[in-house]
C-alpha positions in Angstrom: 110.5 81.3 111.1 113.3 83.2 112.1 114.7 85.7 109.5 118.4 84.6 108.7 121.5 86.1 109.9 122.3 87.7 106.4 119.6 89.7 106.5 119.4 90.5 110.7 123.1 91.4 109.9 122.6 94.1 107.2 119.8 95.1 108.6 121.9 96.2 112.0 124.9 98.0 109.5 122.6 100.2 107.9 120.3 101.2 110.5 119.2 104.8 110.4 116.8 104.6 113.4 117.1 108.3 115.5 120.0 109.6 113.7 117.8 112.4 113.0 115.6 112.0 116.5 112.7 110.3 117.8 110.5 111.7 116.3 111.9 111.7 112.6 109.3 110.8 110.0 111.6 111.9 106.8 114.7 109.7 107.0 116.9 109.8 104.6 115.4 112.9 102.9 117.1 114.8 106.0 120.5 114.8 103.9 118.7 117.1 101.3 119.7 119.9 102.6 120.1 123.8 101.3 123.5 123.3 99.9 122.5 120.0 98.3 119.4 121.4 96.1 122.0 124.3 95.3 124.3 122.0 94.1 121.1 120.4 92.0 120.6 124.0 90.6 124.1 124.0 89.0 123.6 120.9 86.9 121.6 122.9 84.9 123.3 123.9 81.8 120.8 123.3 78.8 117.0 123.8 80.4 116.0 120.7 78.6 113.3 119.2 80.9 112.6 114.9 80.9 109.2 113.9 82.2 110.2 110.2 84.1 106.5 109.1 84.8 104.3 106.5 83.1 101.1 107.9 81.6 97.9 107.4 84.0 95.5 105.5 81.8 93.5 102.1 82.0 95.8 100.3 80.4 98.9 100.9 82.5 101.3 98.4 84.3 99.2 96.7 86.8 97.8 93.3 85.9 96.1 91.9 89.1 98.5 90.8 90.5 98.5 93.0 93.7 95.1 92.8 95.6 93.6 97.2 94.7 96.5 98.2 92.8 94.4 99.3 89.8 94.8 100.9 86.9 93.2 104.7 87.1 89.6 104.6 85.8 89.0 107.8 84.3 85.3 108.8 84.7 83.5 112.4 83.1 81.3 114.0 86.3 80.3 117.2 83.6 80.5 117.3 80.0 79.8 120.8 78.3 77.6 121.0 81.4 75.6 124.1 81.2 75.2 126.9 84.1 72.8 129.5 82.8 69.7 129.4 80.8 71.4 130.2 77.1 73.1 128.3 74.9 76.3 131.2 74.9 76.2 130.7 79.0 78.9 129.1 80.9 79.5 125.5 80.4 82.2 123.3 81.7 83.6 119.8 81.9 85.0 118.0 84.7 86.2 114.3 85.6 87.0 112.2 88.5 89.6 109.5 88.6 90.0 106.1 90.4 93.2 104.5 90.8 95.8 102.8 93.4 98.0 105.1 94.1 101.0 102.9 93.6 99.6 101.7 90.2 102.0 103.6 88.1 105.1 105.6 89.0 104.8 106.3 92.9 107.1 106.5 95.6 106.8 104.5 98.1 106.0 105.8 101.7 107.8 104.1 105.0 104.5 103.3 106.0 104.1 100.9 103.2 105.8 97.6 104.9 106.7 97.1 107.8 108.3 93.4 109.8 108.0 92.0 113.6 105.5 94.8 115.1 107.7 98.1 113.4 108.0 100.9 110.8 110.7 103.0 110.2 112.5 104.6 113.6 110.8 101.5 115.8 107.4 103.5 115.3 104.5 100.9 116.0 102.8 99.6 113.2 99.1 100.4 114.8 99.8 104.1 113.1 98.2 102.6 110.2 94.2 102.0 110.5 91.9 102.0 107.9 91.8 105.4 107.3 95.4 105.6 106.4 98.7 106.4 108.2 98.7 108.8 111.5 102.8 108.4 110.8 104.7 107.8 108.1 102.6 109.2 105.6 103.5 110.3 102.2 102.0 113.2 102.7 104.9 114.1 105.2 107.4 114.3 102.3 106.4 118.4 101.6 109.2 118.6 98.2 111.7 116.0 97.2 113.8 118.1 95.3 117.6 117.2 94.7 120.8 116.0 92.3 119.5 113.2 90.7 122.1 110.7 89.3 121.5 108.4 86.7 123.1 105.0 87.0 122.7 103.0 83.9 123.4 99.7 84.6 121.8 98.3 81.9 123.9 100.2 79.6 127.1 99.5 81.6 126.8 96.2 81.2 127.3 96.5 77.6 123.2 95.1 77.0 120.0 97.3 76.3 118.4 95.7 79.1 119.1 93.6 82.0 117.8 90.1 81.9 114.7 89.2 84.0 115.8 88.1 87.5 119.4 89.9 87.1 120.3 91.2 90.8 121.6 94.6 91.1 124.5 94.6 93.5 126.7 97.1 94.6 130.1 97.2 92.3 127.3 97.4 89.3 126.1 100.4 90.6 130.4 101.3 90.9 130.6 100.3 87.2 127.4 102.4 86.1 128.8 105.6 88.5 132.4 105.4 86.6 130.7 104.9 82.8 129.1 107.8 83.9 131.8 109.7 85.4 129.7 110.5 88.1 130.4 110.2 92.2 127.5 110.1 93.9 127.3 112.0 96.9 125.2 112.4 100.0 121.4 113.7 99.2 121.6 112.4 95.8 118.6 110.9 94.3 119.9 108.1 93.0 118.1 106.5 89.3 118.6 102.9 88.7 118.2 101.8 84.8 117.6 98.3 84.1 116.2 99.1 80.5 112.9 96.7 81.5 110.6 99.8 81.1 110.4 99.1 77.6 108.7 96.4 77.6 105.8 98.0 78.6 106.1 100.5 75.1 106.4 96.8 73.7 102.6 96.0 75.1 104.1 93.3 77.0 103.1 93.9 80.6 103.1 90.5 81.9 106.5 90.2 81.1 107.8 93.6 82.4 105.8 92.4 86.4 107.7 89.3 86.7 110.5 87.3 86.4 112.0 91.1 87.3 115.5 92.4 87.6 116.2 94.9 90.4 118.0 95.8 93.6 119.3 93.2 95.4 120.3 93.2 99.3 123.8 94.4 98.0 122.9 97.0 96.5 121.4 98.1 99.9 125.1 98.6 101.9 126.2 100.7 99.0 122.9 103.5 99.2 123.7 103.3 103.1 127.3 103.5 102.7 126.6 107.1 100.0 124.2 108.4 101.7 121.9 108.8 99.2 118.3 110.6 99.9 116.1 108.3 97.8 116.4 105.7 95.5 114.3 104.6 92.0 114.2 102.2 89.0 112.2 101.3 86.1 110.5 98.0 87.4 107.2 97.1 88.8 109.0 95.7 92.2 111.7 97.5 92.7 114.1 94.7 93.4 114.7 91.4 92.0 112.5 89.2 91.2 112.5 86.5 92.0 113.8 86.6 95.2 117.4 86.0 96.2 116.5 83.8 99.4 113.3 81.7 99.7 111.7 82.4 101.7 112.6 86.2 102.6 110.2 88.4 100.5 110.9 91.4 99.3 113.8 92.1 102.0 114.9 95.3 100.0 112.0 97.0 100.9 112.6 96.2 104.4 115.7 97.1 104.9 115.2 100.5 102.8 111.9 101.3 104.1 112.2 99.9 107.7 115.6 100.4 108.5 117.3 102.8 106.9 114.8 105.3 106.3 114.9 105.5 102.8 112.1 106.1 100.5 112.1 103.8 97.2 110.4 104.5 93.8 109.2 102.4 91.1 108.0 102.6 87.3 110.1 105.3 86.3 110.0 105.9 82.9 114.1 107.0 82.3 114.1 105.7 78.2 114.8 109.0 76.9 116.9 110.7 80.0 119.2 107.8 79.7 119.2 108.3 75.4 120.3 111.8 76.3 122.7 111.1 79.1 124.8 108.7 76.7 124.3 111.4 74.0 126.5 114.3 75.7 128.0 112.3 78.5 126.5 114.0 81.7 124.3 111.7 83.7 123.7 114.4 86.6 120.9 116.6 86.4 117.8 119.1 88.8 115.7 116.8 89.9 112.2 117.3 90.9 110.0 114.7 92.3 107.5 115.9 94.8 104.8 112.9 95.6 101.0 114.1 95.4 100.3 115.1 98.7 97.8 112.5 100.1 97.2 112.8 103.7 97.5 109.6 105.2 98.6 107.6 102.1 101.7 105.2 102.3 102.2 105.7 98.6 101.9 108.1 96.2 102.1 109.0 92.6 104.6 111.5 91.1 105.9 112.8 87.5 109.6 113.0 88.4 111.2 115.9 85.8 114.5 115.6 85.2 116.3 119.1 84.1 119.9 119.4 82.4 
């Protein structure tokens, strides 16, 4: 079935594919450039640090649902483990963990999806094999460090959190940037707030999966059209759910990840940076956001800090 014409369309408008070269692997993140992480610097005025990532434990957000994505299983290898022959010798305690590395708060790689035969820049999808990603890999990101921007659209709206299946469009994202007083500019990292986080504090976790709100195909045009570097929320897809066409699923990722080059993350924890930004008014902020270097992998985990 032939994808439709909104989609071909918008896909063709924000196409980033060798502005930065052939060979680019980075996308996006080429905007991030010295004066931009200096211009990160000088949003800090407090050195009040916010940790944006969900804790890593078996009960986290996963529920199945996604075929590997599981929830990290903690395991002991040593414990009080002895290396010498008396009891005042040496001991130790070590541990091993196994998880998906998109089970909690993770960025996605532009090796993660990919549509008819292509990845980012018109790379060939046979880059990734079973033992990961020759191309594309997260591993390629070396720092993500930038102005990150809080838009609270949740809040903007005048609700605590968006209703599930509310599609994020563009003038939202205008409406949460002037509540905040904030213009977002290129190599921003830009922090979409739906409020649905919480209901994962509630111990609801089915209902914080799916239905979802999130980015819509809207919303896509605008990150093209300020250049941001990379783009996050606080939902288990990333954009709405469900979809806003049947039969198109998840056309957000593609058209971030495919075509423009633009790296997406997901369960960000941003409860208590967006309590603070409505507290003194400043929703711009250092922020640091590095993925776990994973060679190969087309996702990886990350705790984003947030410094005002």
């Amino acid at each position: 079935m032939a994808l439709p014409r909104e989609f071909t369309d918008l896909a063709r408008e924000i196409n980033n594919w060798g502005r930065w070269g052939d060979d680019d692997e980075l996308g996006t993140l080429n905007l991030i450039t010295p004066e931009v992480v200096v211009r990160a610097a000088e949003c800090v005025k407090r050195g009040e640090s916010f940790p944006l990532g969900l804790p890593l434990h078996a009960d986290g957000p996963q529920t199945g649902v996604m075929p590997g994505r599981i929830n990290p299983i903690h395991l002991m290898t040593q414990v009080n483990q002895r290396y010498g022959k008396e009891p005042e010798s040496f001991h130790a305690s070590d541990d091993a963990v196994v998880m998906g590395l998109q089970c909690a708060t993770h960025w996605d790689a532009f090796s993660h999806v990919s549509y008819d035969g292509r990845l980012y820049n018109g790379i060939d999808v046979d880059v990734i094999t079973a033992g990961g990603a020759t191309r594309l890999s997260m591993d390629k990101v070396k720092t993500l460090v930038s102005r990150g921007v809080l838009l609270d659209v949740a809040r903007a709206k005048g609700v605590d959190r968006l209703e599930p299946g509310y599609c994020v469009t563009g003038s939202d994202l205008d409406a949460a940037a002037d509540m905040a007083g904030v213009k977002v500019e290129s190599g921003d990292i830009v922090l979409i707030r739906t409020g649905h986080v919480q209901l994962l504090d509630a111990g609801d976790k089915r209902a914080y999966g799916y239905p979802s709100p999130g980015v819509g195909m809207d919303a896509v045009r605008w990150f093209r059209m300020h250049d941001i570097a990379a783009v996050a929320n606080d939902t288990l897809t990333f954009e709405v759910m469900p979809g806003e066409k049947d039969g198109l699923f998840l056309p957000v990722h593609l058209l971030d990840l495919v075509e423009m080059g633009l790296i997406q993350g997901q369960n960000f924890d941003l409860e208590a940076l967006a309590a603070d930004c409505e507290s003194d008014g400043v929703y711009a902020f250092l922020l640091e956001a590095t993925p776990d270097p994973f060679v190969g992998a087309v996702g990886a985990p990350v705790q984003p800090v947030a410094v005002k």
